[in-house]
C-alpha positions, 0 to 999 in steps of 0.5 A: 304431610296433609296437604292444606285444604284450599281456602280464601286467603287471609289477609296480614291482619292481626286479628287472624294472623297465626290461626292457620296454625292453630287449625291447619298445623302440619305437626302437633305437640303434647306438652304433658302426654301422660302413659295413664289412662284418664289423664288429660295428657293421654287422652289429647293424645289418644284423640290426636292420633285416632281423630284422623290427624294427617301431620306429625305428632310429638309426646313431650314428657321427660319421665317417658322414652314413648307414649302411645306407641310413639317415641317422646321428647323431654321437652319441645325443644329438643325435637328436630322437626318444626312445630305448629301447634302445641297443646300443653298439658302440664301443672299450672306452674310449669306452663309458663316454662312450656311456653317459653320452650315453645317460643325458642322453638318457634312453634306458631301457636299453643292451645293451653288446656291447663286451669289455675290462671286468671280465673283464680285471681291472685298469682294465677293472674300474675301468671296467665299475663307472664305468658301472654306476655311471652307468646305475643312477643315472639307472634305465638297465637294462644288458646285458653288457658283453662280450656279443653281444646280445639277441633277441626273436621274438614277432610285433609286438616282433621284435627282432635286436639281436645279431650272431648269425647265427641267429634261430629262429623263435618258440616257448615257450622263453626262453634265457639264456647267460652265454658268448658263443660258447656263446649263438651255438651255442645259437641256431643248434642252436635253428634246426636242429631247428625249436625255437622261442625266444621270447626270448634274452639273451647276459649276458656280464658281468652287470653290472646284468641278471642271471639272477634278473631275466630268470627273474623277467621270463620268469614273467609271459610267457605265451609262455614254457613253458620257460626255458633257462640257461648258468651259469658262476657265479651272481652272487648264489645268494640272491637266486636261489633265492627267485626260481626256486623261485617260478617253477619251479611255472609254468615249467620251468627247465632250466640247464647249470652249468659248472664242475663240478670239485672246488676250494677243498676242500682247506683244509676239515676237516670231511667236509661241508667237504671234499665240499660243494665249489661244485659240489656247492653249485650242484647243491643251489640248483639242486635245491632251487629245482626246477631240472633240471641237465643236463651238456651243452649237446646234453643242455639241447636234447633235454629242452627240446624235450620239456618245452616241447612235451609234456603232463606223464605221468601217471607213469614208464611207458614203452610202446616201439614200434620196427619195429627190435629193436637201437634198442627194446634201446637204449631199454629200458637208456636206460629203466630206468637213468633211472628210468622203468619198461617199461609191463606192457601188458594182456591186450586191448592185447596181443591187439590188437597181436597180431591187427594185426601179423605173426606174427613181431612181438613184442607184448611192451614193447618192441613190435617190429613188425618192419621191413615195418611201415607207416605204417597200423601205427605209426597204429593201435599208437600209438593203442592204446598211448596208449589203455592205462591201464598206458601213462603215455608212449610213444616211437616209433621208426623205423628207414626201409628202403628200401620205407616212406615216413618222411614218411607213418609221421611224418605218422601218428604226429603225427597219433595222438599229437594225439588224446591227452594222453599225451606222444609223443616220436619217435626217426627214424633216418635221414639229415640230408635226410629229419629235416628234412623229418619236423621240418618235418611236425612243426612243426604238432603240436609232436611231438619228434623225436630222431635217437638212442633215447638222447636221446629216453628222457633227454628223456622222464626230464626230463618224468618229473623235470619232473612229480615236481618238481611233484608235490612238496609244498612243505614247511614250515620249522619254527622252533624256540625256541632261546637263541642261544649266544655262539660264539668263533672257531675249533674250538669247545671241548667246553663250547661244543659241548655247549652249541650241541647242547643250546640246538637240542634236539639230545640228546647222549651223556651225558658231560663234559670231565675236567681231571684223572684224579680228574674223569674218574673222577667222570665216567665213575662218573656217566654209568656205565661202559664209557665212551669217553676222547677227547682234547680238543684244539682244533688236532685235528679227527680225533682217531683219526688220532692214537690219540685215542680210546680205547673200551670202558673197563670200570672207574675203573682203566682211566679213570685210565689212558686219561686220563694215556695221552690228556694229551698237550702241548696237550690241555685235556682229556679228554672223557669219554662213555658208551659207546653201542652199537647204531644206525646212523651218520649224519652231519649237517654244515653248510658255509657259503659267502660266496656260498651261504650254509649247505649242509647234507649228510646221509648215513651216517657213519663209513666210509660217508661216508670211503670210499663218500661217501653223502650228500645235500646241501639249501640253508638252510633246510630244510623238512621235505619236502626233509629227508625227502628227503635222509634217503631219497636216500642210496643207504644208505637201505635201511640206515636204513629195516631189513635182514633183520629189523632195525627201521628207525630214527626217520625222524622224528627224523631229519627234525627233527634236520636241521632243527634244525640248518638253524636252527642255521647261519642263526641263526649265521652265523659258523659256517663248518663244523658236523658231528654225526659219528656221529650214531647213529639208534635205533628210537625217536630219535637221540643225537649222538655227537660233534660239530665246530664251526668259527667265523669 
């Protein structure tokens, strides 16, 4: 019986209960383990068993008396022994049978490898709930259907409970894959360059066991350094994002989100409503939780080799060492559009390149010790390098001629980058032959090694990324005292809209709707002139589109003549402002998805968000540190903070205008699209121009 590998414990928690058994199982089950090579059931089995599995295996297969040379059971009832895990094999219309046999048995939990459930719609829906359905009813933990199984590598608990052909080797990185045939791809890339995985699931379609559960399990596995993640969709992003914002402050989590074109906006009116589309959500959750989004698979494998095997920086420089100039010219533009900086190197560090090197070196950053460079100087410049305070990383490359040995100038850059604490990342540029031996030198002293300067720069920015996310203080949300206000659905009137804009604090230009011309008068008197006519209309959402605004009226005469001109068939009203001039437009606007809930988006207004779309985008609620950041995110932010002797606005006021109107969308849930546009910033506070509000 294996013994179970010492962890920390887990607590009762629903989200992680039963997961000991699917990983840590002391006897397996393979419902549907076939005689007939190439059959899924067969080769479970053939992995089970040549994986290194250390607990007791059970064929389960009434047409076979033994499989694989181990005696089978008709169904999994009839074994006498407990079992913890069953992996289930068979045709879509006999698993919800397989799974009922499975809770009589008292078996803890299931992976289903089987399709034809809700992926299919229609009676595979119908199906894949009757057996939810079931395994939550009897506390069985379930993963997939429509999966390709689970692994684990850890010494003691090895388990092959897949059908891939690949099982890297132990290392501290976990993954899980929603697709199939992408987890497949996954772990034989894994394998190929020598990165150790600790754990995989395949979701499929993450009927019971989701991401939430296995980031949460992964968090209390002292193994695990670094979790990957291949999303399609979510699942429920509320329960995702308390979860992954606590355990990215110990783990890095790394996730390729698919789906990343624009749908579903067109029936928005608002512009948060149009550019907040899922996309843009997901990239939001996902910042904000401290996850690192990469595009591509081949992008997920080159910052996870760094993250989980590097010391964070201690900042963004970057020391480059090349015996090849056109590689180092790569780096530096890889270097500087990434965001990290070329370390200045000092006046001694240069000196003592310069008396090591040829004369035809450069000891300028990058450092080009030209192609006669051995392995004696990769040693002895990598040592001074990381012994340079200006010099917070260091990428190594080597582009090997003809008379240089890689294998040695790999050996002395491992063995200088294990002295010190500063990360080393290594580009070799050299044939498939040689990289495997130069990654097998590797293995020992955890260095990456990459075969393009590109993808070892982007793996060092993720390091960089990796270090300012938890630098990054967490922030608090401030609560704000309000009255709720009763909110009726559509286009809200200007009543409701002034009244929603002053419950949460939110000043706003002084003004009123007029019914009549001797009303808008009174109004414009009131508040002072010039002021602005606009037509109040609840069927129009942007009223210069249709010459509904009228600016820069100067007296009463020119009031009563924008309010007949402005009057028109299904116009309430007329709303009747001051005239602001002065300050930078910004807008301010809430979206809320069913599955997402409310996504706030800042940026500069008028035509900066309708042409250039310069905003940034947070997930409810929003503290005040991630507030700061998307007023300073936005590419337009010189503009905000002063140009060319202009005072920079109320970055203040600004921060606490955002939070307020984070309140706002959670305390009213029903409002689906919300936007303060302008919103015009002053040197001493802020004043909303006009605001949009959609209730559902």
């Amino acid at each position: 019986m294996p013994k179970r590998r010492r962890r920390k414990s887990a607590s009762a928690d629903g989200g992680i209960r039963g997961l000991d058994r699917l990983f840590r199982p002391r006897a397996v089950a393979v419902i549907g383990a076939s005689r007939t090579d190439g059959t899924i059931g067969r080769e479970i089995l053939r992995n089970l068993v040549g994986g290194g599995f250390e607990g007791k295996v059970f064929p389960v297969n009434p047409h076979a008396d033994v499989v694989h040379s181990i005696k089978c059971f008709p169904r999994v009832t009839a074994i006498k022994d407990p079992v913890d895990l069953a992996v289930i094999a068979v045709k879509k219309e006999l698993v919800p049978a397989a799974i009922a046999d499975c809770a009589r048995k008292g078996v803890g939990a299931a992976v289903v490898i089987t399709a034809g459930f809700k992926e299919v719609g229609g009676e595979g829906a119908e199906r894949e709930a009757e057996i939810l359905e079931t395994a939550r009813r009897h506390g069985m933990r379930l993963v997939g259907p429509n999966c390709m199984g689970i692994q684990n590598t850890l010494p003691g608990a090895r388990l092959n409970a897949s059908f891939s052909r690949s099982f890297p080797p132990p290392g501290p990185v976990a993954v899980a894959s929603q697709s199939g045939a992408m987890g497949e791809a996954i772990l034989a890339h894994a394998d190929h360059i020598n990165l150790g995985v600790t754990m995989f699931v395949s979701l499929g379609n993450r009927g019971d066991v989701s991401p939430n559960d296995l980031i949460d399990y992964w968090s209390r596995e002292e193994s695990v350094r670094c979790i990957l993640l291949y999303l399609e969709s979510f699942g429920n992003p509320r329960n995702f994002v308390p979860i992954a914002r606590r355990v990215s402050r110990t783990k890095a989590i790394v996730a390729v989100k698919a789906g990343r074109s624009e749908r579903g906006a067109a029936a928005a009116s608002s512009h948060t409503g149009a550019l907040a589309g899922a996309d843009v959500a997901a990239d939001a959750i996902l910042k904000d939780c401290g996850i690192q989004r990469v595009a591509s698979v081949e992008e997920l494998f080159d910052v996870a080799l760094t993250l989980s095997k590097c010391p964070l920086p201690a900042g963004n420089r970057l020391a480059v060492l090349t015996n090849a100039g056109g590689p180092a010219i790569l780096a530096t533009d890889a270097a500087v559009s990434s965001g990290l900086a070329m370390a200045p190197l000092l006046p001694r560090t240069r000196d003592a390149l310069r008396r090591q090197l040829v004369p035809e070196a450069s000891i300028l950053n990058p450092i080009d010790m030209v192609a006669g460079a051995g392995a004696k100087d990769y040693d002895r410049c990598v040592r001074l390098l990381l012994a340079d305070p200006t010099v917070d990383m260091v990428l190594v490359i080597f582009v090997p001629p003809l008379t240089r040995d890689p294998i040695a100038v790999a050996r002395a850059v491992f063995d200088a980058a294990k002295e010190s604490r500063k990360p080393v990342v290594c580009c070799f540029m050299s044939r498939e032959e040689v990289l495997k031996g130069i990654r097998k030198a590797a293995v020992e002293d955890w260095v990456p090694i990459y075969l393009y300067p590109e993808s070892a720069v982007r793996a060092l920015a993720a390091l960089d990324e990796r270090r300012r996310i938890l630098a990054r203080p967490e922030g608090a949300v401030r609560r704000y005292r309000t009255r709720r206000v009763r909110l009726e659905p559509g286009w809200l009137g200007i009543d409701a809209r002034r009244a929603l804009s002053k419950a949460y604090g939110i000043r706003a230009v002084p003004g009123g709707l007029a019914r009549s011309a001797e009303e808008a008068v009174a109004i414009a008197n009131r508040v002072g002139y010039p002021v602005v006519a606009k037509m109040s209309a609840t069927g129009v959402v942007h009223k210069t589109d249709v010459g509904g605004v009228m600016l820069d009226i100067p007296d009463a005469k020119g009031v009563e003549e924008a309010f007949r001109k402005l009057m028109r068939d299904g116009a309430e009203g007329v709303n009747v402002q001051k005239m602001v001039k002065g300050g930078r437009e910004t807008v301010l606007g809430v979206a809320t998805y069913p599955s997402f809930g409310p996504i706030l988006m800042f940026g500069l207004g008028g035509i900066y968000v309708e042409v250039l779309k310069d905003v940034s985008f947070a997930v409810c609620p929003v503290s005040d540190v991630r507030a700061r950041e998307l007023v300073r995110g936005i590419k337009g932010y010189p503009i905000l903070r002063g140009l060319r002797g202009q005072k920079g606005v109320d970055e203040d006021a600004l921060v606490d205008a955002i939070q307020r109107v984070s309140q706002m969308a959670l305390d009213h849930p029903e409002i689906s699209e919300l936007e303060f546009n302008p919103l015009l910033a002053f040197p001493d506070g802020i004043i909303a121009v006009d605001l949009r509000v959609r209730v559902t």
